[in-house]
DRENPA-3360 file (N, C-alpha, C; in nm, 2 decimals, always signed):
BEGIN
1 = XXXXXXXX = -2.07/-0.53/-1.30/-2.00/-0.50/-1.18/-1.89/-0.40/-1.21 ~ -1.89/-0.30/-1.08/-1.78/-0.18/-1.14/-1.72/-0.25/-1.07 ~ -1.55/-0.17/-1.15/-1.40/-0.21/-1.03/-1.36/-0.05/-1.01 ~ -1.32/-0.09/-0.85/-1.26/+0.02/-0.80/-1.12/-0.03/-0.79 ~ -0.99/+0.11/-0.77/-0.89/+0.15/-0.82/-0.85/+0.21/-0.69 ~ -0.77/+0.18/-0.58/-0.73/+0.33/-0.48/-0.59/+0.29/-0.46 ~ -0.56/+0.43/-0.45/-0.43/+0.45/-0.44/-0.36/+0.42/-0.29 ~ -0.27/+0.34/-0.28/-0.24/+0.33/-0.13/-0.10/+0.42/-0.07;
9 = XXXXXXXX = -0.05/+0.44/-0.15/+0.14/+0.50/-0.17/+0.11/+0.58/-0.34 ~ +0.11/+0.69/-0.31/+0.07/+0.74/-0.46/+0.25/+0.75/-0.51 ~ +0.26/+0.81/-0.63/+0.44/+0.85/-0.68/+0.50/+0.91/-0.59 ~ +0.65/+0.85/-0.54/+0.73/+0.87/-0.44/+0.85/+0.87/-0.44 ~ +0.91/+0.95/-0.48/+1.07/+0.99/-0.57/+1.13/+1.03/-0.38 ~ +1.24/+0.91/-0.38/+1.37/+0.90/-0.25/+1.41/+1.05/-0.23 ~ +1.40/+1.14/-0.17/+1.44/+1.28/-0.14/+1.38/+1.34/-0.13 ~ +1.26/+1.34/-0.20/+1.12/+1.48/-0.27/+1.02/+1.46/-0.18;
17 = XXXXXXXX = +0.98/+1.52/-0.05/+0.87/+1.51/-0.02/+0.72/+1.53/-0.08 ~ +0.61/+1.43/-0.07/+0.56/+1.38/-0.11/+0.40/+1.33/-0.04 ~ +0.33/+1.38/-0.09/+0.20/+1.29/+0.03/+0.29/+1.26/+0.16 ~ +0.28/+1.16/+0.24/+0.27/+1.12/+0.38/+0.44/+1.15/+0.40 ~ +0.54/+1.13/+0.31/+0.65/+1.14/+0.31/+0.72/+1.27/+0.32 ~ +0.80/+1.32/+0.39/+0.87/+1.40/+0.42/+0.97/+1.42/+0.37 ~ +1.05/+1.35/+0.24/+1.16/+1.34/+0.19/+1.28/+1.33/+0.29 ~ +1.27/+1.31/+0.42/+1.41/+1.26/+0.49/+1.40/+1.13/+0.57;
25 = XXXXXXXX = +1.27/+1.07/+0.63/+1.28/+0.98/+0.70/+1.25/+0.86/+0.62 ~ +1.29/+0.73/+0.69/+1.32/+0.62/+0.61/+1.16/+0.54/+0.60 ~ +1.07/+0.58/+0.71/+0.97/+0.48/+0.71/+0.84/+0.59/+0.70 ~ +0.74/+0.57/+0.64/+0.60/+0.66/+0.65/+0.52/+0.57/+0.60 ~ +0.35/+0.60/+0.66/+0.25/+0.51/+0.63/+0.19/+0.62/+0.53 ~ +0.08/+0.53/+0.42/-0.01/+0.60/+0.33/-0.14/+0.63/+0.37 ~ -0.23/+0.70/+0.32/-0.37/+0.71/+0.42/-0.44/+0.61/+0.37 ~ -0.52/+0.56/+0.46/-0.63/+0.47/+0.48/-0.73/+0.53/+0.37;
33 = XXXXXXXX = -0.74/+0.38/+0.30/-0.85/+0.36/+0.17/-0.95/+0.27/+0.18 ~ -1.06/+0.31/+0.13/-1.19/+0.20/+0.17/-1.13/+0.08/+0.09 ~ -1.17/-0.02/+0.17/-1.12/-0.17/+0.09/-1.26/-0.26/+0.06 ~ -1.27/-0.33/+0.01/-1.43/-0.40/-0.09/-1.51/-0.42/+0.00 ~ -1.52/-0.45/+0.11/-1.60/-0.48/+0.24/-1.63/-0.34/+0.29 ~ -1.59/-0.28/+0.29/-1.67/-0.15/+0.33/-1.80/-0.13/+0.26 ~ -1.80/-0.14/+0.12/-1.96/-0.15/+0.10/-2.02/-0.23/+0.06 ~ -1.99/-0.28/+0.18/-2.09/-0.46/+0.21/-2.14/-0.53/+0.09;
41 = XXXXXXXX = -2.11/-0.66/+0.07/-2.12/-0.70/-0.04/-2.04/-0.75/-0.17 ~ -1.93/-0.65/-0.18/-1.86/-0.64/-0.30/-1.76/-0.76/-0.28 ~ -1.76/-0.83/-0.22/-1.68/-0.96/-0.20/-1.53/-0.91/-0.14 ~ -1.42/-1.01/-0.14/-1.34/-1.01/-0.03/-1.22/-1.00/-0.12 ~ -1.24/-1.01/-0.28/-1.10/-1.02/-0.30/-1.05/-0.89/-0.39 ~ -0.93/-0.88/-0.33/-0.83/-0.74/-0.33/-0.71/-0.77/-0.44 ~ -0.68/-0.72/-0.55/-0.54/-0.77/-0.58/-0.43/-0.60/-0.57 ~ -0.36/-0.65/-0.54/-0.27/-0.58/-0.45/-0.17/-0.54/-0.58;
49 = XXXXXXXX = -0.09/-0.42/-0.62/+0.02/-0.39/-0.71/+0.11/-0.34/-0.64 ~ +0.24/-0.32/-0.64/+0.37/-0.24/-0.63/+0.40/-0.23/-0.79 ~ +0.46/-0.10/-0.78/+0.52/-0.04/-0.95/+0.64/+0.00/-0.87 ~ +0.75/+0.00/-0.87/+0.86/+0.05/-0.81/+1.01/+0.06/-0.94 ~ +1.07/+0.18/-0.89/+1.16/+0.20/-1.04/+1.27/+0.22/-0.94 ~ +1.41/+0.13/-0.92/+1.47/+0.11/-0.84/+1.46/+0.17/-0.70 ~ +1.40/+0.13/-0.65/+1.32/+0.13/-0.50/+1.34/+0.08/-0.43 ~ +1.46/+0.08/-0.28/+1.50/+0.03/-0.19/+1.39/+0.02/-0.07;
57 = XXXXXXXX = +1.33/-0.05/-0.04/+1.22/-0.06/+0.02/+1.14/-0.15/+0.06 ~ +1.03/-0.14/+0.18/+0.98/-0.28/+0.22/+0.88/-0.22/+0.24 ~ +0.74/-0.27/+0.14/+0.67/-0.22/+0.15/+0.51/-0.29/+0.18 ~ +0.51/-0.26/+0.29/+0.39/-0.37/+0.35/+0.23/-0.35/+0.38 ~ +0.16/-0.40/+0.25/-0.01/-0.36/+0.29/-0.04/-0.37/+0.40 ~ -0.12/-0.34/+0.49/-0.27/-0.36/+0.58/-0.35/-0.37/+0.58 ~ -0.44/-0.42/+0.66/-0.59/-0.44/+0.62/-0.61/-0.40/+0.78 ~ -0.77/-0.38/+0.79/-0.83/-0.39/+0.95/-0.99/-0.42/+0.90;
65 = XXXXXXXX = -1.03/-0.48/+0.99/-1.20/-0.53/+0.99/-1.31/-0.42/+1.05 ~ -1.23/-0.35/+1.09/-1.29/-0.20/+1.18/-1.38/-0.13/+1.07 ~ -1.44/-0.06/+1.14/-1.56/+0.04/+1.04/-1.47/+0.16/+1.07 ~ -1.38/+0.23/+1.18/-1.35/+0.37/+1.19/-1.16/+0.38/+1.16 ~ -1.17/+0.39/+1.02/-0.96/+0.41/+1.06/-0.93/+0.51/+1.16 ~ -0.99/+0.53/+1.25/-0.90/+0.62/+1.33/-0.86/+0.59/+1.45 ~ -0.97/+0.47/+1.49/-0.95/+0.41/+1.59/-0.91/+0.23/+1.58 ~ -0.86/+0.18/+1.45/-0.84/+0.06/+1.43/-0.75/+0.01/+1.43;
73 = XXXXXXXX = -0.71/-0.12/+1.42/-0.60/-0.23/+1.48/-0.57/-0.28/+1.31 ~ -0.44/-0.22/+1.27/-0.37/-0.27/+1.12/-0.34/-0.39/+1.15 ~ -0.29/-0.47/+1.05/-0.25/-0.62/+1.05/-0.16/-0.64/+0.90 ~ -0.10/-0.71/+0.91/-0.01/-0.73/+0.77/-0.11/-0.83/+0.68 ~ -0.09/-0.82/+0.55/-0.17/-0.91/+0.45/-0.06/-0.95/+0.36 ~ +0.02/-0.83/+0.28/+0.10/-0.88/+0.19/+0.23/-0.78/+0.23 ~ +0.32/-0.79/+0.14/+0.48/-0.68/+0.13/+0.57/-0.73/+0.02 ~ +0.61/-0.63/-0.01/+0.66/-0.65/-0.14/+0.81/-0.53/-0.13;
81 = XXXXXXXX = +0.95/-0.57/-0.19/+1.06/-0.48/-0.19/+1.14/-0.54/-0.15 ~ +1.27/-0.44/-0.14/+1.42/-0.58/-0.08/+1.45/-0.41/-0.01 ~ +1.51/-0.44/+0.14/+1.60/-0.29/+0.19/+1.74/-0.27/+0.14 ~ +1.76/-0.38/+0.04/+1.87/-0.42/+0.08/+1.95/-0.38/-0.10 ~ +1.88/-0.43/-0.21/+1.92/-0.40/-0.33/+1.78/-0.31/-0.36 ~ +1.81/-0.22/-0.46/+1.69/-0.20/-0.56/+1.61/-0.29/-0.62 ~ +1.50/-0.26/-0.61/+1.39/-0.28/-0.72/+1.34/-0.22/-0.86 ~ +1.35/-0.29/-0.96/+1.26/-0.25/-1.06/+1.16/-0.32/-1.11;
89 = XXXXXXXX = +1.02/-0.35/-1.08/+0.93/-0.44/-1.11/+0.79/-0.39/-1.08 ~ +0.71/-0.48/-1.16/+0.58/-0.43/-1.13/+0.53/-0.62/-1.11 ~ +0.50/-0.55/-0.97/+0.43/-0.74/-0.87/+0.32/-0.70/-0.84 ~ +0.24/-0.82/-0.86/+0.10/-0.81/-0.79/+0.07/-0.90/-0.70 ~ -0.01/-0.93/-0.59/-0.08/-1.04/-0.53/-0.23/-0.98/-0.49 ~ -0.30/-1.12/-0.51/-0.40/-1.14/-0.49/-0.44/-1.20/-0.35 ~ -0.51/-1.12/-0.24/-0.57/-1.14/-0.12/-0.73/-1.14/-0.09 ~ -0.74/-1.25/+0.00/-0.89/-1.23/+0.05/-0.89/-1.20/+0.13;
97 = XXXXXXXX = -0.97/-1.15/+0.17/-1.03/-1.13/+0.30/-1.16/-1.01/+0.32 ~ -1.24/-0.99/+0.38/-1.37/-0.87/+0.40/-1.30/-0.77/+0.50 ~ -1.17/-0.65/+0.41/-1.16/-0.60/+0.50/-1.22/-0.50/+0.43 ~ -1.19/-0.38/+0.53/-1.30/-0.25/+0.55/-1.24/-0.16/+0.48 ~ -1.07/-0.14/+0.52/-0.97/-0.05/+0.51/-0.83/-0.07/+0.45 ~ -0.76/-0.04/+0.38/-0.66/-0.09/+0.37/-0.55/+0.00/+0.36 ~ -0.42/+0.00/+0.42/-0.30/+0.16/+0.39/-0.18/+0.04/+0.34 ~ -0.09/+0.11/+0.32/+0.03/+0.06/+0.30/+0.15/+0.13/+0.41;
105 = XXXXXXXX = +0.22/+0.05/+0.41/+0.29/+0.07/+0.51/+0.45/+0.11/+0.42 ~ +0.55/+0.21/+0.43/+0.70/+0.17/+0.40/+0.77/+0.23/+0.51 ~ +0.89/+0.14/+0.44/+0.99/+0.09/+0.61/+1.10/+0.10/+0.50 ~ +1.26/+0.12/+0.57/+1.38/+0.13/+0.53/+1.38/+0.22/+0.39 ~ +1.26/+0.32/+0.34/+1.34/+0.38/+0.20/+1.45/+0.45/+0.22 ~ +1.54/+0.39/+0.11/+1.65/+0.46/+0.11/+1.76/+0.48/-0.05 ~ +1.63/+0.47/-0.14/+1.68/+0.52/-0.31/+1.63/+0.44/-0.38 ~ +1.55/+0.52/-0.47/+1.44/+0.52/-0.64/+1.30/+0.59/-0.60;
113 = XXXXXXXX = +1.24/+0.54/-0.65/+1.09/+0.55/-0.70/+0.95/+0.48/-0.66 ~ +0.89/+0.54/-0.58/+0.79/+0.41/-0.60/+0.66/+0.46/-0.68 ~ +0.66/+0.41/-0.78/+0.55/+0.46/-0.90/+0.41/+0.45/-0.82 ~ +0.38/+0.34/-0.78/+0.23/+0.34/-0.68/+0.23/+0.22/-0.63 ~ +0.16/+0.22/-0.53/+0.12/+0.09/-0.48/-0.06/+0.10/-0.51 ~ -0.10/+0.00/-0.53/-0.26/+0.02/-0.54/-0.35/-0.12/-0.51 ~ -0.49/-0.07/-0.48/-0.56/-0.21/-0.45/-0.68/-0.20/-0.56 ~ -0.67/-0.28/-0.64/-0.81/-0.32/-0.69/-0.93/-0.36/-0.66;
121 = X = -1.05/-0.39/-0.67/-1.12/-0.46/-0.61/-1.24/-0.45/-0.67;
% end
């Protein structure tokens, strides 16, 4: 059995615009990544990383059951960060579920790094 690897929040330095990030506003979503249930079969469980190198931040996965991210309904699964102090850690959790899709959500950045967030599967 192969494991898949996707990026949900790729490297994201506080100021430096960046993939989805703009380097000024405090909150931006990552693009939508196939999650193990999209090709039917591969079972339901996801383990979830944050890498963050003092990273003020609240950073919240998604999942949706939908076949089309363009027209789908996100839902919270996991989140990981403080708005409040920095972060330096590398956390993981493990989730089930048969979702299709999965993005990450960040809310309040406001100073460090966030090395990646990613889902295994």
């Amino acid at each position: 059995m192969t494991t898949t690897t996707v990026i949900l929040i790729p490297a994201t330095v506080y100021g430096t615009p960046s993939g989805n990030y703009d380097g000024t506003s405090p909150d931006f979503v990552g693009d939508p990544q196939k999650a193990a249930n999209y090709y039917r079969g591969r079972g339901g469980v996801q383990t979830l990383q944050w890498t963050l190198a003092g990273a003020q931040a609240l950073i919240t996965v998604q999942a949706t059951l939908d076949a089309d991210p363009a027209t789908l309904q996100w839902f919270d699964i996991a989140a990981y960060g403080n708005t409040v102090t920095p972060v330096t850690a590398v956390h993981s959790s493990t989730v089930l579920g048969n979702f299709t899709w999965l993005r990450a959500s960040v809310t309040s950045f406001s100073a460090g790094n966030i090395t990646a967030v990613t889902a295994t599967y």
